[in-house]
C-alpha positions as CSV (number, residue, x, y, z in Angstrom):
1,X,-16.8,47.2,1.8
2,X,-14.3,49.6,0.7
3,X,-14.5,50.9,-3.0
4,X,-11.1,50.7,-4.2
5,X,-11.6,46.5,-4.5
6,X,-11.1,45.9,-7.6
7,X,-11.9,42.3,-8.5
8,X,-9.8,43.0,-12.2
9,X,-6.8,43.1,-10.8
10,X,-6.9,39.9,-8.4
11,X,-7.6,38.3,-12.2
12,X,-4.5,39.8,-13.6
13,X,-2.5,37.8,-11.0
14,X,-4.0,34.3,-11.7
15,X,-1.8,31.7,-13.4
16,X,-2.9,28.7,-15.1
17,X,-2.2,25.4,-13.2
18,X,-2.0,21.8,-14.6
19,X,-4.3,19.4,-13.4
20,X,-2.6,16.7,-11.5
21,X,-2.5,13.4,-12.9
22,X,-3.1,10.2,-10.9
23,X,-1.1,8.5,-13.3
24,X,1.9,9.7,-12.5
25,X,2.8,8.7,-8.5
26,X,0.9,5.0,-9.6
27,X,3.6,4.7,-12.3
28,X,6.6,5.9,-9.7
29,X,5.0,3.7,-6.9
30,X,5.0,0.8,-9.4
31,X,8.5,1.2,-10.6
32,X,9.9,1.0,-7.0
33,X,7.5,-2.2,-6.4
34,X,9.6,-3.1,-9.2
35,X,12.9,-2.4,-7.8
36,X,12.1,-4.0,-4.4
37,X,10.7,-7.2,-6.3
38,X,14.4,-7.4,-7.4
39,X,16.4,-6.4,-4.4
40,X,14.0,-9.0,-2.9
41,X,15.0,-11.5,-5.6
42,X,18.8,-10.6,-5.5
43,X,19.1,-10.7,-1.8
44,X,17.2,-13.3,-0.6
45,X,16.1,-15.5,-3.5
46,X,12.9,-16.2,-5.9
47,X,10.3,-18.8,-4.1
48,X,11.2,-22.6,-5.7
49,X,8.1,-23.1,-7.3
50,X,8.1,-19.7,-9.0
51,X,12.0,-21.0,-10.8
52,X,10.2,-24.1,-11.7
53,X,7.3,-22.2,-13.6
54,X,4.8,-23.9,-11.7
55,X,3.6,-21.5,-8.6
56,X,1.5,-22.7,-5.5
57,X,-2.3,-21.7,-5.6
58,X,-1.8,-20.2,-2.4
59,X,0.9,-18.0,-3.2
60,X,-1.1,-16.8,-6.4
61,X,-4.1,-16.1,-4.3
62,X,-1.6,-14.2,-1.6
63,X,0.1,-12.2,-4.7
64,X,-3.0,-11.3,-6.3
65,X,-4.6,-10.1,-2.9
66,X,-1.7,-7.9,-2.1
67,X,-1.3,-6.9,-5.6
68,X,-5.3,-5.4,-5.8
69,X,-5.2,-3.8,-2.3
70,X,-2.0,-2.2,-2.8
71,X,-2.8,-0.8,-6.2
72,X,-6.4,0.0,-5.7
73,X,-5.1,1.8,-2.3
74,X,-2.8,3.6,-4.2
75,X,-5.4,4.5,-6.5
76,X,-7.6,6.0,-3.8
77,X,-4.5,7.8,-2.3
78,X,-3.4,9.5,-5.8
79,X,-7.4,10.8,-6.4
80,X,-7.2,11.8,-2.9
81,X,-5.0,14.6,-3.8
82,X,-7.5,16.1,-6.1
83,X,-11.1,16.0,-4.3
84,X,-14.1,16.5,-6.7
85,X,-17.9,16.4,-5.8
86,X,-18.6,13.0,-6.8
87,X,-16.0,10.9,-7.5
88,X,-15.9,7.3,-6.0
89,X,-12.5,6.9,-4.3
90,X,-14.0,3.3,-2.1
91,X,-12.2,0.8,-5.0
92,X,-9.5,0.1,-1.7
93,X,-12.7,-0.6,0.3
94,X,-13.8,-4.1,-1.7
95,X,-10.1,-4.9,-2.0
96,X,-9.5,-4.7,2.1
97,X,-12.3,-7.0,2.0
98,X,-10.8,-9.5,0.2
99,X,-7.6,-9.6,2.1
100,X,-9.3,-9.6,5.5
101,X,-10.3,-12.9,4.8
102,X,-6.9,-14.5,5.0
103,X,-6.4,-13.3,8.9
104,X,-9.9,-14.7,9.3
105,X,-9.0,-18.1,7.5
106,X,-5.6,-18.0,10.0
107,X,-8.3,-17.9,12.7
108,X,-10.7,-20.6,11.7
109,X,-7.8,-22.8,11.2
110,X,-5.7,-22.0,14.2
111,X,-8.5,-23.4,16.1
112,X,-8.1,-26.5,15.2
113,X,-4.1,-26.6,16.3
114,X,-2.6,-26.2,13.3
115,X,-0.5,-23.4,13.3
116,X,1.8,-25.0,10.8
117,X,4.9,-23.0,10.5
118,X,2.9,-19.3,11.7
119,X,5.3,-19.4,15.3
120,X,8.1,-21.7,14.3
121,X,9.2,-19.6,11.9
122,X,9.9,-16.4,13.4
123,X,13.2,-15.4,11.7
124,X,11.1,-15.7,7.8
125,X,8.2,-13.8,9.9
126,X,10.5,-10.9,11.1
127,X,12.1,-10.5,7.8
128,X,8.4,-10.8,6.4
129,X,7.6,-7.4,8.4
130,X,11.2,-5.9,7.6
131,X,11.2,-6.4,3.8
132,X,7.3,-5.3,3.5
133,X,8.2,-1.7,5.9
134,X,11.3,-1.1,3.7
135,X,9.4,-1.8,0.5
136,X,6.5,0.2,1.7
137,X,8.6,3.1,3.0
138,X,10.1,3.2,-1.0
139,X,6.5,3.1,-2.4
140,X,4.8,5.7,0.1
141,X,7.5,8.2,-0.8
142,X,5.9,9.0,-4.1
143,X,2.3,9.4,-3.0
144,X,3.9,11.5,0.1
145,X,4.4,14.0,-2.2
146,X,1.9,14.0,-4.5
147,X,-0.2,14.5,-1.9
148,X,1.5,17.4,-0.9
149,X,1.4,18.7,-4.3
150,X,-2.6,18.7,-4.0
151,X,-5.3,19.1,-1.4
152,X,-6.5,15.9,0.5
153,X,-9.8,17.0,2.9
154,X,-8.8,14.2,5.1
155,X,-5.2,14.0,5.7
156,X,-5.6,11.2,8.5
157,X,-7.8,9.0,6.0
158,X,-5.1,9.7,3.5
159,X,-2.5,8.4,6.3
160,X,-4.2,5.3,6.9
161,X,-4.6,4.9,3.1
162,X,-0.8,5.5,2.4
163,X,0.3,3.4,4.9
164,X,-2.0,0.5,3.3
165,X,-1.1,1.1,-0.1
166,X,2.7,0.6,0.6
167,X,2.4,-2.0,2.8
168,X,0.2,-3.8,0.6
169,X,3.1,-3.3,-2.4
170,X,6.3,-3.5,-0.4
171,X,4.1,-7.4,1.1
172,X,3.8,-8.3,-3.0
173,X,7.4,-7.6,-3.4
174,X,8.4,-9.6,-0.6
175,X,5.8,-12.1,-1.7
176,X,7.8,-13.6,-4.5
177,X,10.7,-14.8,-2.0
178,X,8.6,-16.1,0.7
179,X,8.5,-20.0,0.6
180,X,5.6,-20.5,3.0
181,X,1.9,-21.5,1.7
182,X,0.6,-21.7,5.2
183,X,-2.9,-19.9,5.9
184,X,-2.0,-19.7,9.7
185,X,1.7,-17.9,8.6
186,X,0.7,-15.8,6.0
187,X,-2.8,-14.5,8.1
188,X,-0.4,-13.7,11.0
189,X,2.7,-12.2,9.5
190,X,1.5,-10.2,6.5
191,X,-1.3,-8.8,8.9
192,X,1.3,-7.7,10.8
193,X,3.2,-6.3,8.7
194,X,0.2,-4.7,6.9
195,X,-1.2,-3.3,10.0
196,X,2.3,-1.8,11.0
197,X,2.5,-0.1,7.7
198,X,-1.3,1.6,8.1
199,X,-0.8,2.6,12.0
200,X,3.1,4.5,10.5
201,X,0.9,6.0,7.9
202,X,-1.8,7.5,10.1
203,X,0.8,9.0,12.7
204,X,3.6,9.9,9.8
205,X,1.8,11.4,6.8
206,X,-0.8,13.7,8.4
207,X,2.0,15.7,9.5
208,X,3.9,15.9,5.9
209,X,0.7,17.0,4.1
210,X,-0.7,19.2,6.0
211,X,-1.7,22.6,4.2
């Protein structure tokens, strides 16, 4: 080892950094769920029941569902940006669980033949995908570069995660237009849509975040 290291001066060079803050993209990605609950609103319209003050069951149970995976993905994906020896990030985990069980309710009941509206409607479906990948795209931008701001271990789990998270929120936004209460429709098109938004993730952030 040579003698002239000096290990004083490498200290002399060293800046104080602030700690990142999940806060921070949550509150951004919330806003923009925010904004595309209204362009969703303005364009296409609020669900009847919700005007009426008395929502569906079934469309609290969707909204609810998309709501926890979305944020508690998101959740995942800000702490993801700051690892630490320790630190539960699986929150996203219990809340995938709960929304796999509405493409496994589309199952049980498709079985039986009704399919209710789930292939009749295919122009609500397709603008089910379109509205939830636009909303997502809007939400994953913050947590894009928070990410890049820190320094994920995994940057394809963080893909996958991103990709859920916003699809999960851009899904809620369109949520509050679409009519349908339909197990069959709603465990086939906000799969879809959700799935979609996780396969993007995997092959678009990885790339972005990279160190």
């Amino acid at each position: 080892m040579s003698s002239n290291f000096n290990i004083s001066a490498l200290v002399q060079d060293l800046e104080p950094v602030k700690p990142l803050r999940p806060r921070v993209p949550l509150l951004v990605s919330a806003l923009l769920t925010v904004v595309a609950v209204t362009v969703v609103i303005w364009s296409q319209g609020m669900r009847a029941d919700l005007l009426a003050g008395k929502p569906d069951e079934m469309f609290l149970i969707r909204a609810g569902v998309l709501l926890l995976l979305g944020g508690a993905t998101a959740h995942s994906v800000a702490s993801m940006a700051s690892p630490a020896v320790g630190r539960s990030q699986n929150g996203w985990q219990m809340a995938l669980a709960a929304a796999v069980l509405f493409p496994l309710a589309a199952i049980i009941v498709a079985t039986t033949g009704d399919v209710g509206p789930a292939f009749t409607a295919m122009d609500s479906g397709m603008r089910c995908m379109g509205y939830s990948l636009v909303g997502g795209l809007a939400t994953a931008v913050p947590m894009i570069f928070w990410l890049r701001k820190g320094a994920p271990t995994s940057p394809e789990r963080a893909g996958w995660l991103t990709g859920l998270a916003s699809g999960g929120l851009g899904a809620f936004a369109y949520n509050i237009h679409c009519p349908f209460n339909n197990v069959v429709y709603i465990g086939l098109w906000y799969s879809l849509a959700l799935i979609i938004c996780a396969v993007l993730g995997r092959l678009i952030v990885p790339r972005l975040i990279r160190w």
